[in-house]
Each structure stands twice: as C-alpha cells, then as structure tokens.
C-alpha positions in Angstrom: 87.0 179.8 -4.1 85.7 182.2 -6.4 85.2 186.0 -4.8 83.8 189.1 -6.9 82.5 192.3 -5.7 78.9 194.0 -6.3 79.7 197.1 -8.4 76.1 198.6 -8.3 73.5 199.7 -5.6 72.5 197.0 -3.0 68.8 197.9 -1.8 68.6 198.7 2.3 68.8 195.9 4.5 65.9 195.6 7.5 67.1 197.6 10.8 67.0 193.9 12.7 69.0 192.6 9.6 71.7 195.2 10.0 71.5 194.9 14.0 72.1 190.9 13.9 75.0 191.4 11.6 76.6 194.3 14.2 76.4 191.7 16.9 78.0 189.1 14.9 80.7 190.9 13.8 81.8 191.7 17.3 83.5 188.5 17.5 83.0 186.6 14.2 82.5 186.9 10.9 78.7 187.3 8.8 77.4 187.3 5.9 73.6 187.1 4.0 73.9 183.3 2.4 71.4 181.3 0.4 68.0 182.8 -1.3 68.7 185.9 0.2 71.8 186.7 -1.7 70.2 185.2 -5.1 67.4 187.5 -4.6 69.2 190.7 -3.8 71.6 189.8 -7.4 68.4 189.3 -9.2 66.9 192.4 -8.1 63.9 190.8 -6.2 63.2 191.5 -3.0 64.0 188.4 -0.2 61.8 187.2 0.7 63.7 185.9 3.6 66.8 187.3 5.3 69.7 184.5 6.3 72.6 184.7 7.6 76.0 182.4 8.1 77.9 182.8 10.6 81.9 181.1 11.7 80.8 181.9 15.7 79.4 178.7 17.3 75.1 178.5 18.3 76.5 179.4 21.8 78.5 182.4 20.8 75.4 183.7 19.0 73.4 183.1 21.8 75.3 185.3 23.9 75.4 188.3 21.6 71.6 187.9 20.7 69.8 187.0 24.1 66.4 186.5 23.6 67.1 184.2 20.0 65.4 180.6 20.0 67.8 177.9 19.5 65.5 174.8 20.0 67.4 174.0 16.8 70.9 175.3 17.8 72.0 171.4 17.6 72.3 172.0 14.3 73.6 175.4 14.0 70.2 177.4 13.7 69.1 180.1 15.4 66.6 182.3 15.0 66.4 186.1 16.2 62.9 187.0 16.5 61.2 190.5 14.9 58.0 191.9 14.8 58.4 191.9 10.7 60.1 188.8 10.1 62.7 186.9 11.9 66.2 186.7 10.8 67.6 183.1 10.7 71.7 182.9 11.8 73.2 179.6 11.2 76.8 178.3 11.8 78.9 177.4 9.0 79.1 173.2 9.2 79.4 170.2 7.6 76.6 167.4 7.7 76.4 163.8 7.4 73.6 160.7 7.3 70.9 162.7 6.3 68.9 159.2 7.6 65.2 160.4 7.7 65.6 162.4 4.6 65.4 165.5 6.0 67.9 166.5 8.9 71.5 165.1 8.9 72.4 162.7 12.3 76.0 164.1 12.1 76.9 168.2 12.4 80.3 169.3 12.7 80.5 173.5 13.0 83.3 174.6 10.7 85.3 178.3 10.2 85.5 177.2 6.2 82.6 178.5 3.7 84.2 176.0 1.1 83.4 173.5 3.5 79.5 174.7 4.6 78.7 175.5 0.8 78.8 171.5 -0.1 76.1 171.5 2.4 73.8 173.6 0.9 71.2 172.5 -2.2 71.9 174.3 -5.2 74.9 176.2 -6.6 73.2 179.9 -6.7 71.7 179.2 -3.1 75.7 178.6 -2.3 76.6 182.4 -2.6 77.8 184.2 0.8 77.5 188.4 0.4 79.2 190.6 3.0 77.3 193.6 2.7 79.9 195.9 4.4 82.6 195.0 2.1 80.3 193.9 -0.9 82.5 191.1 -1.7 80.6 187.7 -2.9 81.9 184.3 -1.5 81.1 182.0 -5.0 82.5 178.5 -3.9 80.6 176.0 -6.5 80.3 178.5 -9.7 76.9 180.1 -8.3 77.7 183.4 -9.8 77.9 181.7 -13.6 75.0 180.2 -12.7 72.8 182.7 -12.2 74.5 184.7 -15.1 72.9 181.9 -17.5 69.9 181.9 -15.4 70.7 177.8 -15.1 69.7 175.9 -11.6 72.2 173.1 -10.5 72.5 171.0 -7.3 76.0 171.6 -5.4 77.8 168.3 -6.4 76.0 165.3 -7.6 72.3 165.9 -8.0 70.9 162.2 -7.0 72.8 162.7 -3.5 71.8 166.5 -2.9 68.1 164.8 -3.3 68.3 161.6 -1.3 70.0 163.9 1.3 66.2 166.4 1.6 63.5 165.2 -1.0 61.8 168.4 -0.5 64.7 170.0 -2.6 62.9 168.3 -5.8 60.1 170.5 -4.8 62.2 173.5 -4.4 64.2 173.1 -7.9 60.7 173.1 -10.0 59.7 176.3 -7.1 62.7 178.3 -8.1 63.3 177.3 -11.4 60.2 178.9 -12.1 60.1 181.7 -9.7 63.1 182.8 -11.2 62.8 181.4 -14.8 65.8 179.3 -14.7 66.7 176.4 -17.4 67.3 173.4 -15.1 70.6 171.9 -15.8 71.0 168.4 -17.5 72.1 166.4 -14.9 69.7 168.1 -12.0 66.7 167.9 -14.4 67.6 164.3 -15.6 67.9 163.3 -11.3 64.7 165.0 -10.5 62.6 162.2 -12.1 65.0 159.2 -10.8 64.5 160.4 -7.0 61.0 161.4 -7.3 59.6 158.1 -5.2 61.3 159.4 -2.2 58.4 162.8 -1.9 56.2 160.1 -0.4 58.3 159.9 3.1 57.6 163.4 3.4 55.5 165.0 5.7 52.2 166.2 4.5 52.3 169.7 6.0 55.9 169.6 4.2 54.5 169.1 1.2 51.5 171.1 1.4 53.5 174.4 2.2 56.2 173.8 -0.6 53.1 173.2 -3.2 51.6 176.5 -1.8 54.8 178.4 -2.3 55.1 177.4 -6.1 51.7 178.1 -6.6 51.7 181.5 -5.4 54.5 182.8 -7.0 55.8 183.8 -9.8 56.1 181.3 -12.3 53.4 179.3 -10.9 51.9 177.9 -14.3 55.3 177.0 -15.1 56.1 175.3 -11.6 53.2 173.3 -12.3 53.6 171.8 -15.9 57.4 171.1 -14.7 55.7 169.2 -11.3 53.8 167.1 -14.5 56.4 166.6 -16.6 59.2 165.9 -14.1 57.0 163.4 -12.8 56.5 165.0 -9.4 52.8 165.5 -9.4 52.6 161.7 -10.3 53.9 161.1 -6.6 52.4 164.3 -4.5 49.6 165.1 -7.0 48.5 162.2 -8.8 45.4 163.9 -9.7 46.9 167.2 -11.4 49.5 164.8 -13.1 46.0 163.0 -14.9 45.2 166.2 -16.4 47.9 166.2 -19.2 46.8 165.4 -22.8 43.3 165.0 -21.3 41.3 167.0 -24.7 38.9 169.5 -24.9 35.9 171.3 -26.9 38.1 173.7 -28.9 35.3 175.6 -29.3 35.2 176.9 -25.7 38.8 175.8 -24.9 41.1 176.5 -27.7 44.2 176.6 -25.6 44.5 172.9 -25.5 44.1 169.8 -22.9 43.3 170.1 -19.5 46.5 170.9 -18.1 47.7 173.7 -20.2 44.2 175.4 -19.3 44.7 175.1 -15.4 48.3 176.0 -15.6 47.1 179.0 -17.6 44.2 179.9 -14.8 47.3 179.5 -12.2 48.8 182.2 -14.2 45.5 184.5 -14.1 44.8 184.1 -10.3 46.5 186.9 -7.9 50.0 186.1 -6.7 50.0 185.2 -3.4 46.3 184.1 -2.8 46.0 180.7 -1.3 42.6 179.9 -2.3 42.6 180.9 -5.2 45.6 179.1 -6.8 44.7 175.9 -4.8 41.4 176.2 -6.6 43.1 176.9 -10.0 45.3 173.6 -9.4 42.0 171.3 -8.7 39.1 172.8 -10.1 38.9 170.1 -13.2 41.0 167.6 -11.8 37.3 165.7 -12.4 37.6 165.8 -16.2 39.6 162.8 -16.6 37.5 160.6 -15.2 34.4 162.6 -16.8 35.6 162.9 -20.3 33.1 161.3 -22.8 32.7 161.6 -26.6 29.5 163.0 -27.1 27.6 163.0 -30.8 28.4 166.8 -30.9 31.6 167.2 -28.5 33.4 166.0 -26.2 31.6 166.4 -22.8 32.7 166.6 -19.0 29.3 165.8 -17.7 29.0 166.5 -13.5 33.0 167.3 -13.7 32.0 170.2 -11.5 31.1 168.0 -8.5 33.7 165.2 -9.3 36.0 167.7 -9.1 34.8 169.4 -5.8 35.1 165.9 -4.0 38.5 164.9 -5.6 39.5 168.7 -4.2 38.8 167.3 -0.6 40.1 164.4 -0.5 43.9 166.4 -1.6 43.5 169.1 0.7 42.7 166.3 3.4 45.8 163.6 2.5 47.6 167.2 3.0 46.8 168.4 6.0 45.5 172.1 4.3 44.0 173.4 7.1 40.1 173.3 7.0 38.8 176.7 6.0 41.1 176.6 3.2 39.7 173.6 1.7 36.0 174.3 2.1 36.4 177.6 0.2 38.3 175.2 -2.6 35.6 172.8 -2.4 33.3 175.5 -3.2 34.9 177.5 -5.6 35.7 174.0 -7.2 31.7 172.9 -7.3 30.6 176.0 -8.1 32.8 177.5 -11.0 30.2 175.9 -13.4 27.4 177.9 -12.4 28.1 181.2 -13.5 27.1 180.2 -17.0 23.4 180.3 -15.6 23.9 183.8 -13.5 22.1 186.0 -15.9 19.2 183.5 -16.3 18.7 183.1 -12.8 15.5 184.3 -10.5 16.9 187.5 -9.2 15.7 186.7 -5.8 18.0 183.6 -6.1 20.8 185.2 -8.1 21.0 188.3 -5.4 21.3 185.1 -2.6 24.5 184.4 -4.8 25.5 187.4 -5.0 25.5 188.7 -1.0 27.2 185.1 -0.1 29.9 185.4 1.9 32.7 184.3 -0.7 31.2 185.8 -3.8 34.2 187.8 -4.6 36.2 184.9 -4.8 34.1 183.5 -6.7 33.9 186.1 -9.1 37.7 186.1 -9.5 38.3 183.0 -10.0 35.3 183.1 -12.6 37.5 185.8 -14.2 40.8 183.3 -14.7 38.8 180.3 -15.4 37.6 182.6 -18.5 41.3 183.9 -19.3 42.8 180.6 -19.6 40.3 179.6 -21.9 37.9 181.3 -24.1 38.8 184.5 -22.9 35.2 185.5 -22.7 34.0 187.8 -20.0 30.4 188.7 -20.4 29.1 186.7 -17.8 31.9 188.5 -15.4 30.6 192.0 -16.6 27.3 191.3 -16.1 27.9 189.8 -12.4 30.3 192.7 -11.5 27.6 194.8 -12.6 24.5 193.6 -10.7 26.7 193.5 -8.0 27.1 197.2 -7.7 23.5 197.1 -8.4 22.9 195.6 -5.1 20.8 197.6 -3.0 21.9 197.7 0.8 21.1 194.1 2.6 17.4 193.8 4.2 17.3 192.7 7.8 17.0 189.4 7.5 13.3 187.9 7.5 14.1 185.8 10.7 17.0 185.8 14.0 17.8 182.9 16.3 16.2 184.0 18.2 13.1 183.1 16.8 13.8 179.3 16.7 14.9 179.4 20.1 11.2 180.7 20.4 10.0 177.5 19.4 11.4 175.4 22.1 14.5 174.0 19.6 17.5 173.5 21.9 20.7 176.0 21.1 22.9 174.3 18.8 23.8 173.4 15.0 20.0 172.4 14.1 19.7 176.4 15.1 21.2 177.3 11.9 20.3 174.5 9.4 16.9 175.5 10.3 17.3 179.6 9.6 19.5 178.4 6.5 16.2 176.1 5.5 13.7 178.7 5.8 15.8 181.1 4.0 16.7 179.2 1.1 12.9 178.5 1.2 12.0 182.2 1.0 14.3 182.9 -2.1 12.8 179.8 -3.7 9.6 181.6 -3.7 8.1 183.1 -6.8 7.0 186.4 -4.3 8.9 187.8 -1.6 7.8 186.5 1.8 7.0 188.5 5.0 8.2 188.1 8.4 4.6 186.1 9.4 5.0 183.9 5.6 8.7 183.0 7.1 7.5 182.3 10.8 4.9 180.4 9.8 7.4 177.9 7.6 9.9 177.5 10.4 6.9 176.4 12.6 6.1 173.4 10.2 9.8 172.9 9.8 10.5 172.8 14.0 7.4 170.3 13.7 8.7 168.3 10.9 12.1 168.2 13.2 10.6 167.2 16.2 9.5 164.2 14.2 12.5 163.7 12.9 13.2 164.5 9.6 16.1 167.0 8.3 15.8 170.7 7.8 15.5 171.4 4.5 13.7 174.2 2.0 11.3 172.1 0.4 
C-alpha cells in the first residue's frame, strides 16, 4: 500500500468534523476516506465529510452518544450537526451484494487494503489522516487523480453489478471533476447499463439531480447519451441526439447538444431549473417535420410539457418540482410573443408567481442557441417598469357572498373572473368584475366549468 504525505495547505476542517475525529482517536484510528479526500486534493470544497474508522459501530457508539446507527449493521453511523452530519463507518469487507445495492455479508476489518476493495472507484479509495497528513493510496488513487482518469477498484463489470447506481455516479464525477473515464470502466458502463432499471426511482431521481446541478452538468448529460444510460433511466433525453434543427435559430447543432448547452447556462445548483433544461424539447423528436421553408417542431412546447410529467412522475420528483417544470416546459415558447402582447395580459405574465424563473430559463434557452437576448431585455425591462400591484379587483370573500360553498371551485372562480378582466380591451371596475362572477356562480350552479369566456 501506497502512502505519500500532503506537502501544501489543507483548508479547515468543520468543528464537528474535528470533534468526531478526537473521539475516535481515543481508542482507534480515523481518517477522512472517499469524496471527501478527492475533493480536499482537488481543491474543491466536500461537499460531504466521511470518515473510516478500525473501532467497531459499538465502539463508536459509545464515544459519540447521541449518533444514529439504524444502519450500524453495516458499519455506518451517522453523527448528527446542525450544518451537516458527519458519516463514520467501519473499515470491512462485503459480500452478495444480492439486491444490487447493499451486500448480505459484512465482516468489520482493522486493514484499509482490505475496506478499499470495497469501495467504487480508485480516487474514492484514498484514506487522509489530517493530523499526520499522510494519504493511505491502496489501488493507485493518487495516479489517478494526477491524470485526472476515473477507474473502478478492481474489475469494473463486478464494482457495477455489485451497486448499479455507481454507473450513475462515474458519468456524475467524471464530469464534476472533468475526468477521462478509463477504458475498461467506460467500455463496462454500457454492458451493465440494463441493471439501472432495478433501481429505485427516488434513487435515481436524486443521482440525476446531482449531475445536473453540478459542475459539468452538460457533460454528465451527453456522457448519460452516449454511454447508453439515458436509454435505460431517460429514454426521452437519449431521443434527442442527432434529432436536426433550423440552423438559422439554432446553429449549435441537434437537439441534444442545444439542451446540454442550456444545462450549462442554468445556475448551479437549481433544481428547477436544470430539470427544465433536461426536458424542455424532449417533444421535438416526435414533432420534427420538414416544412417547405424549414424544418418545424410544431406544438413541441406542449408535447414537451406532458412528456416532462410523465418523467418527473415514473421518478418520484416530488410534486411542486414537477409543476414548475411542466410550466417552464409549456411555456418557454411564449416569450417570442411578450413584446406583442396586450399589456394588460403581458403585465398578468409578468406579476405570476414564477416569472423569474421563467425569465431565467428564457435567458439559457437563448444562450445555447441563438444567443439572442432582446426579448430578455425587453422583459427585464418592463419588469422594473411594473408599477406596485393593485388590490386585486375581487377577494373570496366575495364568492363566498354568493352562497358558493368554501373549497377549490372558490379559486377557479376568482382565477376565471380574473383572467376575464385582463382579457378585456378596458380595465374593469370592482362592480364590471362583481357583476361577471354573478353570471359565472349562475352558470356553476347549472353546472358548467368556470372559465373566462
């Protein structure tokens, strides 16, 4: 085993970091293991903090009351902190990994060598003391990250039979951290691929969210394409690839390269936003037409905002995520008509609850194509035009009024008569709105819909 010492400055660890390592060292030995150590080496910040440890989930326990070991069965326990919690797991040696995911057979061990075969890839195999600032490099992790080169501890097929997820996590931080995947680990990835589908949903789903809101995340997703990953967990993102465009408004290329370069244009780190990156054409395949002047995408808008829903659904996203999508995803077409819209209607845009992520995304969609943004000046502009919000024209209260029973039809009714009042070609007074809601209670009690018109 390989062992080389940090020469320059290591950045400060996290009070609870440095207390959970005191604790351990009182009868055992620790040391920051995994992503942890990769990141420090790189110079990113962790974004986790993990620790191994050669005491047993017991002895931990006792120096660190107050830890949860539900999963102590398995060597994990997890200190809690009102910043992040600090994960301690015993060195071991697994076995039957029978549901893909967690191993039947766990044997606690005193040998890194041993709990390094263990672990996924060889520059997640790195053990750091941080007193002695000596580097524990069992498999060749330290080379590896040298040549910036991502390779699975020991033969690639079994590290991914063993946790399928890890296929998710080699495209995650070979892109996070702009590493070259290694021949044998890139040429596996592809082979295994059929087992993503015994995974969880939420599994899935979380791992998909972390590539996508990182760094790298145009990358992770043309390497989820071409590996043949998104074919499995993304079918509809995998159709995008040599799908062709109108060069004249998307001289980038097909449909993939432009969503991977919106990906790129979205903020780090904002959910919505790259999900709706990721789906918001995913209805031009089955749009794509050649017109007599181009080739057209007619309706791809709305195709796309129902294929969007029915991905965030078969993954469990949780529900306000995927209506924002959804709307992001069926309204990303429409800002091409702001400037020509009636500015009672256009200010109704414009005071909507998620305008500002609409505008946003507006601004990537535009980047990773044209690179046009007129229509995003103009809308940042009349937005700081806005003049403070009226009182709005009706309450509640007012259909309550009217004998209509508290509930949802409370809302599709005030929603009705709004939309009905920015419809009209002058603006409408308290009495003009009162008097539409009463024919819209009456047309109600009859039973037909709410609705504007």
């Amino acid at each position: 085993m390989a062992v080389a010492r940090i020469d320059g400055a290591l950045p400060p660890l996290p009070a609870a970091v440095e207390h959970v390592l005191r604790q351990l060292r009182r009868e055992g030995h620790a040391w920051l293991v995994g992503g942890t150590v990769r990141d420090l080496l790189l110079g990113a910040p962790p974004r986790d903090f993990d620790l191994a440890t050669d005491l047993t989930p017991a002895a931990v326990r006792r120096l660190l009351p107050g830890a949860d070991a539900r999963d102590a069965a398995f060597g994990v326990v997890v200190v809690p902190d009102a910043d992040r919690p600090t994960t301690v797991t015993t060195l071991r040696r697994e076995a039957d990994y029978a549901d893909g995911r967690r191993p039947r057979t766990v044997e606690f061990v005193r040998s890194v060598p041993v709990d390094a075969q263990r672990r996924d890839f060889t520059v997640n195999a790195l053990y750091l003391d941080p007193a002695t600032r000596e580097v524990l490099d069992p498999c060749g992790g330290l080379a590896d990250l040298a040549a910036r080169t991502l390779r699975t501890v020991g033969p690639a097929p079994v590290r991914f039979a063993e946790d399928s997820l890890r296929l998710l996590r080699a495209v995650r931080f070979a892109a996070r951290c702009g590493f070259t995947l290694e021949p044998t680990t890139a040429a596996a990835i592809p082979a295994t691929a059929a087992g993503l589908r015994h995974l969880a949903a939420e599994r899935v789903f979380a791992e998909l969210s972390a590539a996508f809101t990182g760094p790298g995340r145009g990358r992770a997703l043309r390497l989820l394409v071409e590996l043949g990953l998104a074919a499995v967990v993304l079918p509809e993102a995998a159709a995008t690839a040599g799908v062709t465009q109108p060069k004249e408004f998307h001289p980038e290329g097909d449909v993939l390269t432009h969503v991977a370069l919106v990906l790129d244009h979205v903020p780090a780190g904002d959910l919505a936003l790259a999900w709706s990156a990721v789906l918001h054409d995913v209805g031009k395949p089955p749009t794509w037409r050649l017109a007599e002047d181009r080739i057209r995408f007619d309706g791809h808008d709305q195709v796309s905002a129902t294929m969007a829903d029915a991905v965030l659904r078969r993954l469990h996203a949780p529900n306000d995520l995927r209506a924002l999508v959804v709307d992001v995803c069926r309204q990303h077409i429409r800002f091409a008509s702001l400037p020509q819209m009636r500015p009672r209607r256009r200010e109704a845009w414009l005071r909507s609850p998620h305008f500002a992520v609409h505008l946003a995304f507006h601004r990537a969609d535009c980047l990773g194509s044209h690179g046009k943004l007129d229509v995003h000046e103009f809308a940042r502009a009349a937005l700081l035009a806005l003049p403070p919000a009226p009182a709005p024209l009706l309450s509640g209260a007012d259909v309550l009024a009217l004998g209509v029973p508290s509930g949802p039809v409370v809302g599709e009714l005030l929603r009705a008569v709004h939309a009905a009042a920015d419809e009209a070609p002058t603006p409408w007074t308290r009495a003009d709105a009162l008097a539409r809601l009463g024919e819209m209670v009456e047309r109600w009690r009859q039973g037909a819909a709410p609705r504007a018109r």
